[in-house]
C-alpha angles and dihedrals in degrees: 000000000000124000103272095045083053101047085049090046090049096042094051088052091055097247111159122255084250090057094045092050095049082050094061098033096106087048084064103017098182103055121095114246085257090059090042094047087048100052092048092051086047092062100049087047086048082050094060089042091059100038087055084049085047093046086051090044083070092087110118143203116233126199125198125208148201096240092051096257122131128208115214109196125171133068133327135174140222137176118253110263087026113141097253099217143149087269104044083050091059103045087052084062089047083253113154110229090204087066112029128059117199124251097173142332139179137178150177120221151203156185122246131162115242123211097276111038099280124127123238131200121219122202134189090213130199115185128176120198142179127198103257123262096233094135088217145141116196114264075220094066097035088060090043092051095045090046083056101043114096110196098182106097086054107111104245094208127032125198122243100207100161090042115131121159079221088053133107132267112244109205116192116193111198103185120185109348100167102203106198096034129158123207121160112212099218095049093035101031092236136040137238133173137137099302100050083045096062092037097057091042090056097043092056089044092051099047083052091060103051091046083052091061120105091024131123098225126183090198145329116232120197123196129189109207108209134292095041077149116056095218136022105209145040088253092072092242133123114252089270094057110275129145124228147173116265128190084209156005119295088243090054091047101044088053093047094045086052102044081053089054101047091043083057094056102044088047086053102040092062084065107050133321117307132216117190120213120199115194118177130245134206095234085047121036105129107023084045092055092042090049083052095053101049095052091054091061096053086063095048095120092040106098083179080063120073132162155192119208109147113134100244101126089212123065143151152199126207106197103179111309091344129099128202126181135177144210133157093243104246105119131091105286088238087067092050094058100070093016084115094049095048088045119048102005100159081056101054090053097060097050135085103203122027129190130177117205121207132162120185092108097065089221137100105251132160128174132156120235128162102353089314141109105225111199127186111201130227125231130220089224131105130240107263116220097278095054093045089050086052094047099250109145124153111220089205129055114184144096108267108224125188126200109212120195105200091219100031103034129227106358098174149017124203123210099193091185130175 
């Protein structure tokens, strides 16, 4: 044991400055027991010194990214026999382990005393993180949100006026609506938010009503497409992790995404029957389903109302010879040719004409692949930053609408555009 090691050992045992003197003396055999005593007292003062620069030197550099991951860089420190893990790594950065999952870290390390004897372990730390991919909204939040919501001035009963059992079946594909949200105008070149949201939903809906009067109509069905909410947590993040920029907090979009659907409905409902189909995104798996499931409920008393909101994202209608199905869209586009035929293939025998709907690409597609029309939606949103930097701009902005007669087959298509 060296000197150092010695002063720190004795100190922490509570010897006096004069014993610990007298122990290093034959380490500097010509100092008096005061020198001795004063240089001993200097470097554990020197030792604190250190140990509070160490303690400033914690300050860290952090690097966002695109994908949603975040880079931590700078010192940390550790006690000497301590596990060194992914965990103990982030809670030296202050990272919650609850809420991170590690991509990568590395660090350099070494040994310093620390005042009392102890050892402690020094590190140059890089840590890269990602929110984690829990899908999930707190049970906290969801309980807050419900003791807020007040459902009575919800009509309880709408009123079906164009409805005929000879009439035709209205389908309204809403695609990527991205409720919440946040585009800048001068660094996007246009800007969205809540309220335009709402506006340009609202325009196209109410366009699709006034095209609906006069008709004899069996029922009106109304699929969201997936990402009708722009995040799915109150991280700000998709459901797989990235990041985005909101115009709000999760609980305030989740309210205004579902007072615009159940002023849809409603809206909808007064002209014939209405049947409500949830598919699942990929920014919003778990707030989309929650959302579906809590305006079915307002409509819990509604037999005019139906809905669908289970969370397979595949589902399909046969209305007479014609076949609709519908994905997100998320999936490899090799999947996407012969999806109809794996998946409801007793349906797809006995129709004539089969589609499949998707969204996802923010564009207006069709193409035609194994006996089916593919058709890839287009949304009323607007590219946030990160999509105009990298070029992605849908030309067309509308909810798409087919009118589907059940013995003659697709009679019409609706562009309600901006």
């Amino acid at each position: 044991m060296d000197w150092k090691e010695k002063v720190l050992e004795m100190k922490a045992a509570n010897y006096t400055w004069a014993e610990i003197g007298e122990a290093i003396q034959s380490t500097f055999p010509r100092l008096t027991i005061d020198q001795l005593k004063e240089k001993a007292r200097n470097y554990y003062r020197r030792q604190g010194k250190e140990e509070e620069k160490q303690s400033e030197e914690l300050r860290q550099t952090i690097e966002y990214k695109n994908d949603g991951s975040t880079t931590f860089q700078g010192i940390i420190k550790l006690m000497d026999g301590e596990q060194i893990t992914p965990e103990a790594i982030m809670k030296a950065h202050n990272l919650d382990s609850n809420k991170w999952d590690v991509i990568t870290y590395k660090t350099n390390f070494w040994q310093a005393q620390k005042k009392g004897g102890s050892k402690m372990l020094l590190y140059q730390s890089k840590i890269t993180v990602k929110p984690k991919t829990t899908n999930e909204i707190t049970f906290e939040m969801i309980d807050k949100y419900f003791d807020n919501k007040d459902f009575a001035n919800i009509p309880m009963k709408t009123i079906a006026s164009n409805y005929s059992e000879d009439g035709e079946i209205i389908e309204i594909d809403v695609a990527d609506l991205h409720v919440g949200a946040l585009c800048y105008g001068k660094e996007a070149g246009v800007d969205y938010d809540l309220k335009i949201a709402m506006e340009y939903y609202f325009t196209a809906m109410n366009d699709i009503v006034e095209r609906c009067k006069n008709r004899k109509i069996k029922k009106i069905v109304l699929i969201t497409l997936g990402d009708f909410i722009h995040i799915d947590n109150d991280m700000n993040t998709t459901a797989h992790g990235t990041r985005q920029d909101c115009d709000s907090r999760i609980s305030k979009i989740v309210e205004v995404a579902e007072d615009m659907l159940i002023d849809s409905i409603t809206m909808l409902g007064n002209i014939a029957p209405v049947e409500y189909i949830y598919i699942r995104g990929n920014h919003d798996a778990t707030s989309g389903y929650i959302l579906a499931r809590s305006v079915k409920n307002a409509f819990r008393n509604d037999q005019n109302i139906t809905f669908d909101v289970s969370p397979n994202p595949i589902k399909h209608r046969l209305w007479g010879k014609n076949l609709v199905m519908w994905h997100h869209g998320d999936m490899p586009k090799g999947n996407l040719d012969d999806l109809v035929q794996k998946h409801a293939r007793e349906d797809f025998g006995k129709s004539k004409r089969a589609e499949l709907h998707t969204a996802h690409l923010h564009d207006l597609i069709t193409r035609t692949k194994c006996a089916t029309v593919i058709r890839t939606m287009p949304t009323l949103c607007e590219s946030t930053s990160w999509e105009h930097q990298q070029g992605y701009k849908s030309p067309v902005k509308e909810i798409t609408t087919f009118v589907w007669n059940e013995e003659k087959g697709l009679r019409e298509e609706w562009h309600s555009s901006l």
